[in-house]
ZAMAR-266507 format. One record per residue: y, x, z of N, C-alpha, C, O in turn. Coordinates in pm, whole numbers, padded with zeros to 5 digits, always signed. Each point is the difference from the previous one (the first is absolute). Last residue first. Layout:
BEGIN
YXZYXZYXZYXZ ...
This chain:
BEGIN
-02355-03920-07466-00098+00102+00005-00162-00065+00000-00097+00075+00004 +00576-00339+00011-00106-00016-00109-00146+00164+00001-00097+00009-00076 +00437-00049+00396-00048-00145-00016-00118-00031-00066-00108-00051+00027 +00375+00410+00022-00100+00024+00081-00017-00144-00007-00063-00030+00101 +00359+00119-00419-00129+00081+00004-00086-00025+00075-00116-00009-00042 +00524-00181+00100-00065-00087-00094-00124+00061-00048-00094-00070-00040 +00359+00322+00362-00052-00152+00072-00054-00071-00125-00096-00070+00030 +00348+00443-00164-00090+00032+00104-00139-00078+00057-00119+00027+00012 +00584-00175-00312-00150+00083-00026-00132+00012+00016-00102-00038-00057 +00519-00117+00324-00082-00065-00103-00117-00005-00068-00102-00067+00002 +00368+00359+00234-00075-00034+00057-00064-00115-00037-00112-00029+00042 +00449+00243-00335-00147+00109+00069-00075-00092+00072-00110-00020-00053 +00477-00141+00002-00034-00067-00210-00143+00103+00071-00116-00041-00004 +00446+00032+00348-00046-00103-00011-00157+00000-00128-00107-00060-00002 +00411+00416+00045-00101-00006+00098-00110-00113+00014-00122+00007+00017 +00555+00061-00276-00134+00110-00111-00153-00069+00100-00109-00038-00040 +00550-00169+00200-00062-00071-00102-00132+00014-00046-00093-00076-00027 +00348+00348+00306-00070-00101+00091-00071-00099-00091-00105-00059+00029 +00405+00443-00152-00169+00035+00050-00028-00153+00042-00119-00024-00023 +00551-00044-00154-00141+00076-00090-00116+00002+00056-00100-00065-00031 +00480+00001+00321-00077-00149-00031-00065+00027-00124-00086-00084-00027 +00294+00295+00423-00133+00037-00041-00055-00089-00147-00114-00019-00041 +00571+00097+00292-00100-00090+00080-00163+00062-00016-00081+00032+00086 +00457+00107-00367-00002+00068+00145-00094-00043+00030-00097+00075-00001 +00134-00317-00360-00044+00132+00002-00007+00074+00130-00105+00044+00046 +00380-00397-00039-00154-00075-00006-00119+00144-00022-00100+00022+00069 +00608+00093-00113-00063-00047+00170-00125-00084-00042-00070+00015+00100 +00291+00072-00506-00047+00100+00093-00055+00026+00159-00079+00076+00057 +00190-00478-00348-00109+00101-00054-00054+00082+00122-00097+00000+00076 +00504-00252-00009-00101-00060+00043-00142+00112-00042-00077+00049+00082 +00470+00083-00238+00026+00001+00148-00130-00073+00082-00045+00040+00107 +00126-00069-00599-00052+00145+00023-00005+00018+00174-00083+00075+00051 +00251-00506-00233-00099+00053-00015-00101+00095+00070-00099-00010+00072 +00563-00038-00036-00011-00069+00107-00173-00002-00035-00072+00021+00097 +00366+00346-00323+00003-00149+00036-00114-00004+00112-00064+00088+00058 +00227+00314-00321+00066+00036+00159-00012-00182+00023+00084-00047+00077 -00192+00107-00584+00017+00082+00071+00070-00013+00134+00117-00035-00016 -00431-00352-00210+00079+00072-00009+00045+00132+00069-00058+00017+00107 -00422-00292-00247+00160+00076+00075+00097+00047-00038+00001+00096-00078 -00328-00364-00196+00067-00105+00126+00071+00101+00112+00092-00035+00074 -00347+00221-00433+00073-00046-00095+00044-00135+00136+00037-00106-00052 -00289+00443+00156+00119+00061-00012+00091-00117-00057+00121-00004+00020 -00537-00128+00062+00062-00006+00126+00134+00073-00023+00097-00031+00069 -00379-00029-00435+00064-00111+00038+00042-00013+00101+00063-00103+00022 -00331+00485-00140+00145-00052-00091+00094-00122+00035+00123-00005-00009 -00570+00100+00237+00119+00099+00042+00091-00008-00101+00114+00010+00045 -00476-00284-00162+00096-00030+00114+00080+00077+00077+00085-00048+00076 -00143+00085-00632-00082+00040+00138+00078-00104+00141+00117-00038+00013 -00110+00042-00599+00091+00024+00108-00104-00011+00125-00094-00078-00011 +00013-00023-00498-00002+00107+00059+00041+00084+00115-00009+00123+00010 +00054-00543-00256+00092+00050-00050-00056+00167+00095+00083+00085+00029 -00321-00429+00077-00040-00033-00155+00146+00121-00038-00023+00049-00111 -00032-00193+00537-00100+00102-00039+00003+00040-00098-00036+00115-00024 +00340-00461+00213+00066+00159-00053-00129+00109-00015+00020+00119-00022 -00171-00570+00191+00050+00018-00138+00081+00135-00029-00032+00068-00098 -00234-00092+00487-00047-00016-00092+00084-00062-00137-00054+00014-00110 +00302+00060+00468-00088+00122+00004-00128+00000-00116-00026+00102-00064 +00308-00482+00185+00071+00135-00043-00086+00103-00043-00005+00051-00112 -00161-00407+00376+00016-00059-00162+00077+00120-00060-00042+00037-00109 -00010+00038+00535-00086-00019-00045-00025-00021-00182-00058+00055-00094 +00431-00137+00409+00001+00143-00038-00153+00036-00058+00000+00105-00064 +00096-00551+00191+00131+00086-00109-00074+00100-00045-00052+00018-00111 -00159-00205+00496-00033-00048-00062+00074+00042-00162-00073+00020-00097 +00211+00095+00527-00073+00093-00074-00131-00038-00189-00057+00063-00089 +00454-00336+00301+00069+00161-00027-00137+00117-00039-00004+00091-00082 -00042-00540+00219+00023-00014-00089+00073+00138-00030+00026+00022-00118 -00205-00028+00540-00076-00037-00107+00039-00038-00130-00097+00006-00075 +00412+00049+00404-00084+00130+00011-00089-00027-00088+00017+00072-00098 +00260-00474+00197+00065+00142-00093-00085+00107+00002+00017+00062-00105 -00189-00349+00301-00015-00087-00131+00102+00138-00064-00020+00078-00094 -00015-00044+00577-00154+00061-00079+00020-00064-00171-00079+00045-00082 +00451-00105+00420-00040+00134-00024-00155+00015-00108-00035+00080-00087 +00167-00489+00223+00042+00091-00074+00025+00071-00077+00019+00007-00121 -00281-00167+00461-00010-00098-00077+00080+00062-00092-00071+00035-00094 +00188+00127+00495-00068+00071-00042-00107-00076-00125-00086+00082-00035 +00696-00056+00165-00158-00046+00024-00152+00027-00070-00005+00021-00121 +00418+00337+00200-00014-00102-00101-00133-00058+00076-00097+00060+00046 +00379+00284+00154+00035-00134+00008-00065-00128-00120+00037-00116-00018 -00189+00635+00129+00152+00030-00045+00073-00172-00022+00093-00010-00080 -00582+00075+00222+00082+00115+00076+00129-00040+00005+00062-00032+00102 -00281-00193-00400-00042-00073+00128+00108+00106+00074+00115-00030+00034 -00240+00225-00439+00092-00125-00014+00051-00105+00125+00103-00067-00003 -00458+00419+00021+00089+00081+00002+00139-00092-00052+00112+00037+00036 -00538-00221-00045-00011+00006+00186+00216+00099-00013+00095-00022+00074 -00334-00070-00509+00034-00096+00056+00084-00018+00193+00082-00066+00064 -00305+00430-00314+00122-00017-00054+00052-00098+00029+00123+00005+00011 -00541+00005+00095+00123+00138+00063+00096+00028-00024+00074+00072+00065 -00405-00399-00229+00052-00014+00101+00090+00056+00086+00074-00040+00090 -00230+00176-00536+00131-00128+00038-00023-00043+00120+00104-00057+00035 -00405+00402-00083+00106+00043-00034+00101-00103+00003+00097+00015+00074 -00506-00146-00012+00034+00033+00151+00147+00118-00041+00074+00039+00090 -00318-00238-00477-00013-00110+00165+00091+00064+00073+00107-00059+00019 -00273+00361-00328+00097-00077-00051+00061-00128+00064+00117-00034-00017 -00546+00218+00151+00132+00145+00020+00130-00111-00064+00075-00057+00079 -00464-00181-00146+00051-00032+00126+00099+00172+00056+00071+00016+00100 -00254-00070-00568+00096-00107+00080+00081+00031+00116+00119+00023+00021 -00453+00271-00151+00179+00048-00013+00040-00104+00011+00103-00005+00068 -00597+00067-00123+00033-00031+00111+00188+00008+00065+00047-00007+00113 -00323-00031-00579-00027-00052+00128+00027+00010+00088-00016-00105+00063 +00190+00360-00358+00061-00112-00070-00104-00092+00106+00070-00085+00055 -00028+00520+00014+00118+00012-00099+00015-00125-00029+00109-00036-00044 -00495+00174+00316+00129+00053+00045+00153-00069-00078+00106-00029+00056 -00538-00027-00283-00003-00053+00121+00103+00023+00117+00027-00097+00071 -00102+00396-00434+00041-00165-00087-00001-00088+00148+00109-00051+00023 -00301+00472+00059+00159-00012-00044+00031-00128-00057+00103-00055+00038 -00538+00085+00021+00064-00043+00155+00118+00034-00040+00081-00088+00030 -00300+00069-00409+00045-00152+00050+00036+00046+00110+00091-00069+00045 -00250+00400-00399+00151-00005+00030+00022-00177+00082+00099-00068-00026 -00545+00202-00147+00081+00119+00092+00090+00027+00049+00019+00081+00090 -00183-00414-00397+00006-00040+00133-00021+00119+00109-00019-00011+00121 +00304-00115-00609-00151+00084+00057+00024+00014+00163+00094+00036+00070 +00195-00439-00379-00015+00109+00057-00102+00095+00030-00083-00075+00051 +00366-00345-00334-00131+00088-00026+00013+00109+00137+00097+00073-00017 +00229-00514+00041-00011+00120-00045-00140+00038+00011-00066-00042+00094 +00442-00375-00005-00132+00041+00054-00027+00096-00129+00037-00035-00111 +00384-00329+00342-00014+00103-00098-00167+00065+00058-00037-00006+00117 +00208-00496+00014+00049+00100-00013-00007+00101-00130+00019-00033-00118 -00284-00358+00155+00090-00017+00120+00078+00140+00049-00009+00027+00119 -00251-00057-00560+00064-00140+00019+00070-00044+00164+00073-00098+00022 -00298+00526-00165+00101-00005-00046+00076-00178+00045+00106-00031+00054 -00560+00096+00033+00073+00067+00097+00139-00018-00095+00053-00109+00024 -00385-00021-00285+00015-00062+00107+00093+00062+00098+00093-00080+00017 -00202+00367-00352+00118-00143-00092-00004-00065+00141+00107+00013+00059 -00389+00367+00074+00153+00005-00048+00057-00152-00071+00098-00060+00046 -00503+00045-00021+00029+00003+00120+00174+00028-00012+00096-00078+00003 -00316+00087-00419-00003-00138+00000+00056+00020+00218+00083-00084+00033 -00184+00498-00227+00112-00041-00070-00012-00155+00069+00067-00003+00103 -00414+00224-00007+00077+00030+00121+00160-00068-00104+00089-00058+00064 -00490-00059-00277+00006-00047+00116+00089+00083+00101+00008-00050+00112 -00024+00217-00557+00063-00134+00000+00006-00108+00133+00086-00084+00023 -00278+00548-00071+00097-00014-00014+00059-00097-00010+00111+00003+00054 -00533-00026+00136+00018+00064-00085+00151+00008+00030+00042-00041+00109 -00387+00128+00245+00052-00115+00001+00099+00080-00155+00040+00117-00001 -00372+00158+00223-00087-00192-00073+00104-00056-00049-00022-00067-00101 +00116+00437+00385+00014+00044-00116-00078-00094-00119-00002+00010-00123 +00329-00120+00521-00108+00070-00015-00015-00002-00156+00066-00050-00091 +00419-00087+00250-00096-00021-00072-00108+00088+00041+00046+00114+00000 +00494-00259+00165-00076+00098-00039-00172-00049-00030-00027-00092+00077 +00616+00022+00059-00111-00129-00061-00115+00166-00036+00046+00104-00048 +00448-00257+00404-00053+00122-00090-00166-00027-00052-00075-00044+00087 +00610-00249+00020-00173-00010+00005-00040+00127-00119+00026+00024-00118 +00453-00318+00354-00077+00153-00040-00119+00008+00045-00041-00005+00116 +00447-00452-00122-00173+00085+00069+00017+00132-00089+00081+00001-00092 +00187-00432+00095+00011+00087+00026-00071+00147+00008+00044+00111+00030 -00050-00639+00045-00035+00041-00178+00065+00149-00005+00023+00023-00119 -00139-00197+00526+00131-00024-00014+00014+00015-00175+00109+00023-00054 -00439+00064+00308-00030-00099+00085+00168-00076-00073+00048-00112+00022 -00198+00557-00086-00061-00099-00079+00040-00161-00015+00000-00078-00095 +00042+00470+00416+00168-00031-00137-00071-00119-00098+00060-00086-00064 -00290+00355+00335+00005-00093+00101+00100-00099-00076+00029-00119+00014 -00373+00439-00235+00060+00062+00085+00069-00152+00027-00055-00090-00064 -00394+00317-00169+00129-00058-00050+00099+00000+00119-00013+00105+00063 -00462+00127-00318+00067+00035+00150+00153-00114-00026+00074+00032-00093 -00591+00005-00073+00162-00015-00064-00006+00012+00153-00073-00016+00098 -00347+00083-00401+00059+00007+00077+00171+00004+00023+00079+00060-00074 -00611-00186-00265+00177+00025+00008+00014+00039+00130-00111-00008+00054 -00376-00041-00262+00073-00014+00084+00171+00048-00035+00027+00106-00056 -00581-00258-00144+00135+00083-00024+00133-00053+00093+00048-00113-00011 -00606+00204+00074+00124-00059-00039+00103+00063+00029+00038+00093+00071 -00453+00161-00099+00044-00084-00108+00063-00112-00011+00006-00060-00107 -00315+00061+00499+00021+00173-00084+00058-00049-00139-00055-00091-00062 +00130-00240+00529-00099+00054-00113+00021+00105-00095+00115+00026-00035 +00177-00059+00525-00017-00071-00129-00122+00030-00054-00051+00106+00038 +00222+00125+00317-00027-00136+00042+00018-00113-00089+00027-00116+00029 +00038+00584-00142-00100+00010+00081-00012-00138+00057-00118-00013+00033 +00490+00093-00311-00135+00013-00081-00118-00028+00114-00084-00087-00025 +00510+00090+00232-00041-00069-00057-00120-00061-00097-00057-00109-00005 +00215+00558+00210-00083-00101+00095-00026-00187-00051-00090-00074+00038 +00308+00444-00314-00155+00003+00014-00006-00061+00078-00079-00089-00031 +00490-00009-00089-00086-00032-00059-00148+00057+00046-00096-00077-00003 +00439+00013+00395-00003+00075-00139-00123-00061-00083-00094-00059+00053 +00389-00086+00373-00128-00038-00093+00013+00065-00125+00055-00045-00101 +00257-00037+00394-00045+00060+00102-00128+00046-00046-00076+00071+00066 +00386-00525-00159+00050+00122-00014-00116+00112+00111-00013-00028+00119 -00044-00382-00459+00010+00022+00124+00056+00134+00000-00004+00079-00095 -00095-00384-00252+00163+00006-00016-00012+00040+00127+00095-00045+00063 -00478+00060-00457+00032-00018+00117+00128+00042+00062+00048+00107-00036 -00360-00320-00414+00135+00021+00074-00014-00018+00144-00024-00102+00065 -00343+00061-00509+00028+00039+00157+00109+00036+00033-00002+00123-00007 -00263-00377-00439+00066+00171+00019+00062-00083+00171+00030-00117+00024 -00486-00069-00145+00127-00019-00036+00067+00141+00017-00050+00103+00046 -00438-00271-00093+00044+00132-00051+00171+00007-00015+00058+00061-00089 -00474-00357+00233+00085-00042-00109+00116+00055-00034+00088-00052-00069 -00496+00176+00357-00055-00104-00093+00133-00040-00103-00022-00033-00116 +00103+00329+00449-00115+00031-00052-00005-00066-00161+00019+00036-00117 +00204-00188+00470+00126+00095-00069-00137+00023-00088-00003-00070-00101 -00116-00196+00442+00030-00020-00113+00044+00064-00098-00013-00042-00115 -00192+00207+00471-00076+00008-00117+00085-00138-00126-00030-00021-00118 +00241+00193+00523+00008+00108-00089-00139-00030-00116-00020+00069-00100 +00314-00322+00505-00007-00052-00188-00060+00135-00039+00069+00039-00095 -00057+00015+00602-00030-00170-00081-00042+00000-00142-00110-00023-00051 +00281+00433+00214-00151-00068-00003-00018-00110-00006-00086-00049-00073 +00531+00210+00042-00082+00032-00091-00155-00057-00006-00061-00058-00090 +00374-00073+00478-00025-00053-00124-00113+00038-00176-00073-00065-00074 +00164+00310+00473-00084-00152+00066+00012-00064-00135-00096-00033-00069 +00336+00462+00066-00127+00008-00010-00100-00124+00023-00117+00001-00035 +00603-00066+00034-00061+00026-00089-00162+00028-00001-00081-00073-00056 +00410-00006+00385-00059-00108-00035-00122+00029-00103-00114-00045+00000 +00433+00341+00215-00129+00032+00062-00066-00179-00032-00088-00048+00071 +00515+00081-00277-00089+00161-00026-00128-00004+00062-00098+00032-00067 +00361-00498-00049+00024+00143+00074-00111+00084+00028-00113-00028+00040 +00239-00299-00509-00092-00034+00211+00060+00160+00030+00033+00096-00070 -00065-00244-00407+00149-00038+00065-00020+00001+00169+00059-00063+00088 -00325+00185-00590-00015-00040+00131+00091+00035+00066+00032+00119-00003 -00143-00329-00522+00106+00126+00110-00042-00002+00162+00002-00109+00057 -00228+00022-00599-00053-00035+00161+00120+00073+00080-00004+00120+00030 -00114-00259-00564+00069+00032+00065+00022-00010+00142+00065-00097+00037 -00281-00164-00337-00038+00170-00080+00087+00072+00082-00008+00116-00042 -00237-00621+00271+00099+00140-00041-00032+00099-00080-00105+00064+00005 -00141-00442+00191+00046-00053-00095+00147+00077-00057+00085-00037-00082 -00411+00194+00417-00129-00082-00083+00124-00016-00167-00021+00039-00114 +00200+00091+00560-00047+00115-00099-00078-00057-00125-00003+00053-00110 +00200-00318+00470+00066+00043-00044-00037+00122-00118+00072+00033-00094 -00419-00272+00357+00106-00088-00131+00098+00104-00077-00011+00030-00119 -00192+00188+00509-00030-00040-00052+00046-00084-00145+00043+00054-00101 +00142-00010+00537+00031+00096-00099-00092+00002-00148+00058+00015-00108 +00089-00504+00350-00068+00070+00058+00010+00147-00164+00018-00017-00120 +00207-00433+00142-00024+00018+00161-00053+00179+00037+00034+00069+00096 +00291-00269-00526-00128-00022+00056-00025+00043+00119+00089+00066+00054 +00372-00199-00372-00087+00065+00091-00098-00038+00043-00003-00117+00039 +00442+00119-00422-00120-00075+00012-00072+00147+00115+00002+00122-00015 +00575-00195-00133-00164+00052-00054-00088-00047+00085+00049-00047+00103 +00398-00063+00002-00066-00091-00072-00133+00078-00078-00087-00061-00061 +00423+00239+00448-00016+00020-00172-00021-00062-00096+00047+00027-00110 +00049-00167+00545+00083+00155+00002-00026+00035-00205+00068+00018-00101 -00394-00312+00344+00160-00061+00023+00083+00066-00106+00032-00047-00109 -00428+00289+00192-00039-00137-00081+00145-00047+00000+00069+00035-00097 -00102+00237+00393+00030+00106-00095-00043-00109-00146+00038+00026-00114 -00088-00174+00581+00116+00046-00062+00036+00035-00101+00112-00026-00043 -00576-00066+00185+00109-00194-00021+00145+00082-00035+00065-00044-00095 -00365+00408+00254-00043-00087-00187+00088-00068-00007+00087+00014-00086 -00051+00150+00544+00062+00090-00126-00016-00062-00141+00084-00011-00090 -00304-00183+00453+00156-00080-00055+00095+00156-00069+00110+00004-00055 -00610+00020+00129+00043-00110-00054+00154-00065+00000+00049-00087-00072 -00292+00601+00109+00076-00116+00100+00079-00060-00082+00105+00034-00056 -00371+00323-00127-00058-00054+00104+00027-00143+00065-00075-00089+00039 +00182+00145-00529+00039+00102+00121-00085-00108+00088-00029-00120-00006 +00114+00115-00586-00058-00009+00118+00076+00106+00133+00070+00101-00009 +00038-00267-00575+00032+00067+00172-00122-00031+00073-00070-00081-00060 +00186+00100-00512-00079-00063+00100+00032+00095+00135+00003+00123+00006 +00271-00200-00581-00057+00025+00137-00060-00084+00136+00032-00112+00038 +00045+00003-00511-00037+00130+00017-00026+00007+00130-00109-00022+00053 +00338-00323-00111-00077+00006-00021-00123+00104-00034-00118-00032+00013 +00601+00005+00016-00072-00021+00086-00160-00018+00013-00056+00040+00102 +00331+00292-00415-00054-00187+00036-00050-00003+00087-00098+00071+00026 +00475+00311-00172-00151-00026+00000-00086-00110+00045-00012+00014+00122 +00500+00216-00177-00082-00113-00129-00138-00010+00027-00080-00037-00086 +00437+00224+00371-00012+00080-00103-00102-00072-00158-00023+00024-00118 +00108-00167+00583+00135-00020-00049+00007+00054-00145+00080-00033-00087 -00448+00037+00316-00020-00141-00036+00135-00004-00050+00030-00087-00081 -00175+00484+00310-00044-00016-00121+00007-00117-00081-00047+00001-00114 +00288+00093+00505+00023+00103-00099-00064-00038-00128+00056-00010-00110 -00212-00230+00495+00180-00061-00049+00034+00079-00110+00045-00057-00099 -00475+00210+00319+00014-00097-00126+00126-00053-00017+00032-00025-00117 +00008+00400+00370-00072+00063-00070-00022-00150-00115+00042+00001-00115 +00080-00053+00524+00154+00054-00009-00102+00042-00182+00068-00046-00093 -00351-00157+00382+00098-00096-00052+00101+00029-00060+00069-00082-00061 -00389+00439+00223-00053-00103-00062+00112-00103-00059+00023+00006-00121 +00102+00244+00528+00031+00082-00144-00086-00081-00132+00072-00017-00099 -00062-00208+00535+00132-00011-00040-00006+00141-00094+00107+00013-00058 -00529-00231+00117+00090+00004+00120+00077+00057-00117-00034+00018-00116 -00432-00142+00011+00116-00058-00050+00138+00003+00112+00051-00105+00037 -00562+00293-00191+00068+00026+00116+00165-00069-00088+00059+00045-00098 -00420+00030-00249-00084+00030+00155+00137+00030+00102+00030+00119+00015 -00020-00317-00566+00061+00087+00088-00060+00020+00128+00085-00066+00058 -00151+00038-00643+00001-00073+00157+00080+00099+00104+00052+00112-00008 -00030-00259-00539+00075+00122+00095-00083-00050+00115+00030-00117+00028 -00144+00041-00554-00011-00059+00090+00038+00085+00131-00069+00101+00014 +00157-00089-00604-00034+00032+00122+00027-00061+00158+00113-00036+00032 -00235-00070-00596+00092-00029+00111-00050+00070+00126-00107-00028+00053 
């Protein structure tokens, strides 16, 4: 029986055991800790899995260690538990963003086996896209067994972590692009008399649609430029919108966005 802990129980942690507890995994299995005691009393409430006070424990009685803390938590933490990890050799999930595996190796003991996941905000919603990657300790079945976890609050994929600041553009940080597109569409419903409460349930469930589209007409081989012909019509009201958003810029501004993404997730992690 495997034992899941968790180091930091804020709102991706909870979005992550609801997933896993919806998915069949016992409460009991799993163990939480966090700094701040009424984060524990919540996520206790919230879940009914079992919490201890301190990081420590949490490793002692884990095959499975996720650390769920924010990025510049990590190194404080590593040193805390690193002769437990030592002594009881759990596989290592880290869900920070900014943290490549070698710097990870480096504030770990030589020879653990570490995962890294990048997951994204959708989680929070059984929604999620999670890109899942492995050092070279960690076997195939331990980055497989990360993937099954991640899958359970969304969708989560094998990736080489050469390809995460694009993955990071494309699926960490595009929510909030995807945010601020129904709002604009929303603000443009507002414009033309529709209230703006709305405006946004029709805008979100429209893109929310077109989403589900796009990944099912995948399967028949169809592109999202297919599916935009396949909603214009000729000299319509569509193509009229298209083309003036194009005028606007609204390709480059996307390509630009997904670049500076990039950019910034490099010099992060440099």
């Amino acid at each position: 029986m495997t034992t899941y802990g968790f180091i930091g129980a804020g709102n991706m942690a909870s979005a992550i055991i609801s997933g896993m507890l919806d998915g069949g995994t016992k409460k009991s299995d799993v163990v939480v800790t966090d700094a701040a005691k009424d984060a524990r009393a919540a996520i206790e409430k919230k879940t009914g899995v079992r919490t201890v006070d301190s990081n420590m424990s949490v490793v002692e009685c884990s095959d499975v260690v996720i650390l769920a803390v924010k990025p510049h938590i990590i190194p404080i933490v590593l040193d805390e538990i690193s002769e437990a990890i030592a002594e009881h050799e759990p596989l290592v999930v880290s869900i920070a963003a900014g943290l490549g595996l070698a710097a990870l190796e480096e504030l770990t003991p030589k020879g653990t086996k570490i995962v890294r996941v990048m997951p994204n905000v959708n989680a929070m919603v059984g929604a999620g896209m999670a890109a899942v990657t492995g050092n070279d300790a960690a076997r195939k079945k331990d980055v497989a067994e990360v993937v099954k976890i991640f899958s359970q609050v969304g969708e989560a994929i094998e990736l080489e972590e050469r390809d995460f600041s694009a993955y990071t553009a494309l699926a960490g940080s595009s929510p909030a692009f995807v945010f601020s597109f129904i709002d604009a569409l929303a603000r443009g419903g507002v414009k033309n008399g529709i209230a703006k409460p709305l405006a946004i349930k029709i805008a979100a469930q429209a893109v929310l649609g077109s989403a589900t589209m796009v990944l099912d007409k995948a399967d028949e081989g169809l592109t999202p430029a297919d599916l935009v012909d396949m909603v214009s019509s000729p000299g319509g009201t569509t193509v009229a919108g298209t083309v003036a958003m194009e005028k606007a810029g609204f390709t480059p501004a996307v390509v630009d966005g997904v670049d500076a993404v990039v950019t910034r997730d490099k010099e992060l992690g440099a």
